[in-house]
N, C-alpha and C positions, 0 to 999 in steps of 0.2 A: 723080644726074645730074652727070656733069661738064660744066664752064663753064671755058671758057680767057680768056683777059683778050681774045681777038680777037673770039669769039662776045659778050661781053658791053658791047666797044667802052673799058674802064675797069679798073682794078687794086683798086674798093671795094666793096664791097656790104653795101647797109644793110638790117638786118633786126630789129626789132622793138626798137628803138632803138639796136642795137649796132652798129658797123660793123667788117664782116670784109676785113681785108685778102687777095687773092688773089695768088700772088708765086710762085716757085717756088723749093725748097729750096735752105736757104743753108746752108755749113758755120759752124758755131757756133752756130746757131740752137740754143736751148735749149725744148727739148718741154716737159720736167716742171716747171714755173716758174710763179711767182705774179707777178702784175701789177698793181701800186696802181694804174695808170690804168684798169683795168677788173675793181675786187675786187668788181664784185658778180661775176663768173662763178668767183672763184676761189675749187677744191671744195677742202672741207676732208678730209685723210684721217687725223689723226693720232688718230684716236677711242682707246677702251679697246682695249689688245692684247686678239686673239680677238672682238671686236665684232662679230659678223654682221650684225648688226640693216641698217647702214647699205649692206650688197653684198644680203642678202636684198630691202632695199625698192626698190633700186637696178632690176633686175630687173623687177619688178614693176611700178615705174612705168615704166621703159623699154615693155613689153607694151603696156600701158596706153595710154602718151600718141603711140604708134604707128599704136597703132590707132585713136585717136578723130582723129592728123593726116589717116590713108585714110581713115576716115569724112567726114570734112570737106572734103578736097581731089580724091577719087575720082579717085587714081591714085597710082601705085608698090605698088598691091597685090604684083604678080609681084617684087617687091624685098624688099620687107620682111616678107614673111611668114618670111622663114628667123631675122632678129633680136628678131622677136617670137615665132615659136614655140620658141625656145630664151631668152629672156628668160624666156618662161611658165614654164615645165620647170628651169629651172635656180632660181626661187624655188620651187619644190615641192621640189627634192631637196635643196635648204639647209634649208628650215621644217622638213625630215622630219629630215633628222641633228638639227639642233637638239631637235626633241622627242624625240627619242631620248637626248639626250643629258641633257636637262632632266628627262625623264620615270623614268630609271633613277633619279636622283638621289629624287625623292620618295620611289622604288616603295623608294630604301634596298637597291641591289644594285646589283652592277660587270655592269658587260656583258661578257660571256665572249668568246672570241675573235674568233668569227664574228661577231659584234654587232660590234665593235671594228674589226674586218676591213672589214668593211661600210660605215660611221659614216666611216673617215678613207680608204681607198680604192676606193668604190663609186658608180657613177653609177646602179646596177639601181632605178628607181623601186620595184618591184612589191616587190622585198627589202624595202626599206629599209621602207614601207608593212607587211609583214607583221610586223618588229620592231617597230615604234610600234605595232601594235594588239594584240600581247601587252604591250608597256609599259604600255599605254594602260589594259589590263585589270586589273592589278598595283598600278597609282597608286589607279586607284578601287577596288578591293578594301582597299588602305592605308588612304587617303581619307574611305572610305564616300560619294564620290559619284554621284551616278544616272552610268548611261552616255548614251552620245545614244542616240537612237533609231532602231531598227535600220535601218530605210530613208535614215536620212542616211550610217549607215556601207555603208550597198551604196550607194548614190550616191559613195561619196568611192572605194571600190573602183571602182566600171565607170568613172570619172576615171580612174585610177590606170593601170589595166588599159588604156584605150584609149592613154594615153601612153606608154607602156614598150612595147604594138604596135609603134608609129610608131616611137619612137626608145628603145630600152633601152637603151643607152648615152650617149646625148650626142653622139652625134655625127650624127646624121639631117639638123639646120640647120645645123650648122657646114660640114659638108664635101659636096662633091658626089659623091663615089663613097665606098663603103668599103673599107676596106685589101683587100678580093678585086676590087676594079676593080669592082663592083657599082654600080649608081644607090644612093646613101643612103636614099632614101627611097621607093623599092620600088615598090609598086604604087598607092601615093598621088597622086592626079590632081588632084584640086580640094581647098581650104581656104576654107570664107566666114571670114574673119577677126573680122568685126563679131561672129559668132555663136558664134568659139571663144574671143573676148576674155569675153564674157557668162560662160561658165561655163566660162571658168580663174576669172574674179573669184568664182563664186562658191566655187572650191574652195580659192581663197586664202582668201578671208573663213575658212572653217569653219575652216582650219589655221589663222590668226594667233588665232581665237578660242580653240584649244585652248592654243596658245602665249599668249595674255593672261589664260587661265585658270590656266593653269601658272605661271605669274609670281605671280601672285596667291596661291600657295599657297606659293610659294618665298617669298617676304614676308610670310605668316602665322607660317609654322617660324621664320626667324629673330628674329621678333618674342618667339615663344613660348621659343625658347631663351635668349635675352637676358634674359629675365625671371627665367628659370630660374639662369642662369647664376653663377659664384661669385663675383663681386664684387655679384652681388645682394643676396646672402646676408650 
């Protein structure tokens, strides 16, 4: 919703203890900038190069805290369903390259081209999806770990599958037509949000659990190689 300093009678607005200046653009004005007068808002981005962790969770709580504000407020559904359901979709197709990328590393094999192809220029959920569950299969055969059971992996496919319908590319929320002049998002007419938030969360949860099971295996090895290793000896 925009607010002009005329509708709102004032140039401040206080909101949850902060107050937001409303002003219209100044040359100089510096966007990217850190602010001691107001450092609790100021994000940190200088993490480990290659970091995901903090744009995957990023994502995820944008979805999230979106959609419990419509729950809560019961209105700007028709707004924000396009930055939530590309918040949603965009933590899936990061968690998936990463377990791809995490999961070759166990299985102890390079990913061949099209794996590679995929992983650094592919938005294709349903792809990306069918390389982790041959990964997936190769770590546990390594591993010796039980697999999940079969009905959470058709659960995580008909996810998968309904996403990559809607939008196989990534571009379904971001944009209103596709590059043929087409409506983006096709014959899709209604989204309950409240009930697409429910179970993307639960297909996040199953993917971070694979990725915090995978961590944990990558921190067993290098324990076991340090042990191993020649100033051990």
């Amino acid at each position: 919703m925009y607010i002009t300093e005329a509708e709102r009678g004032e140039s401040m607005e206080e909101e949850e203890g902060f107050v937001f200046e409303v002003t219209h653009p100044k040359k100089g004005d510096v966007l990217f900038a850190s602010d001691s007068s107001l450092w609790q808002m100021d994000a940190i981005l200088n993490h480990r190069p290659g970091d995901d962790y903090p744009y995957r969770q990023g994502y995820r709580r944008a979805g999230k805290i979106l959609t419990e504000w419509i729950a809560a407020n019961r209105h700007g559904v028709d707004f924000l369903v396009y930055p939530i359901c590309h918040a949603y979709r965009h933590f899936v197709e990061l968690t998936l390259k990463r377990l791809i990328s995490v999961g070759s590393s166990l299985a102890e094999r390079e990913l061949n081209a099209k794996e590679s192809s995929l992983l650094n220029g592919s938005h294709n959920l349903q792809e990306l999806w069918k390389v982790f569950k041959t990964i997936a299969g190769e770590v546990e055969t390594e591993t010796g770990i039980d697999p999940p059971p079969e009905e959470h992996i058709a659960g995580i496919e008909d996810y998968i599958k309904q996403l990559h319908a809607v939008d196989a590319g990534s571009f379904t929320f971001r944009y209103p037509l596709t590059k043929k002049g087409e409506a983006s998002a096709g014959d899709l007419q209604r989204v309950n949000l409240v009930r697409f938030s429910e179970h993307m969360e639960s297909l996040c949860n199953y993917l971070e659990g694979y990725d915090s099971y995978y961590c944990e295996l990558v921190d067993l090895r290098h324990e076991m190689l340090s042990e191993y290793s020649p100033d051990y000896f």
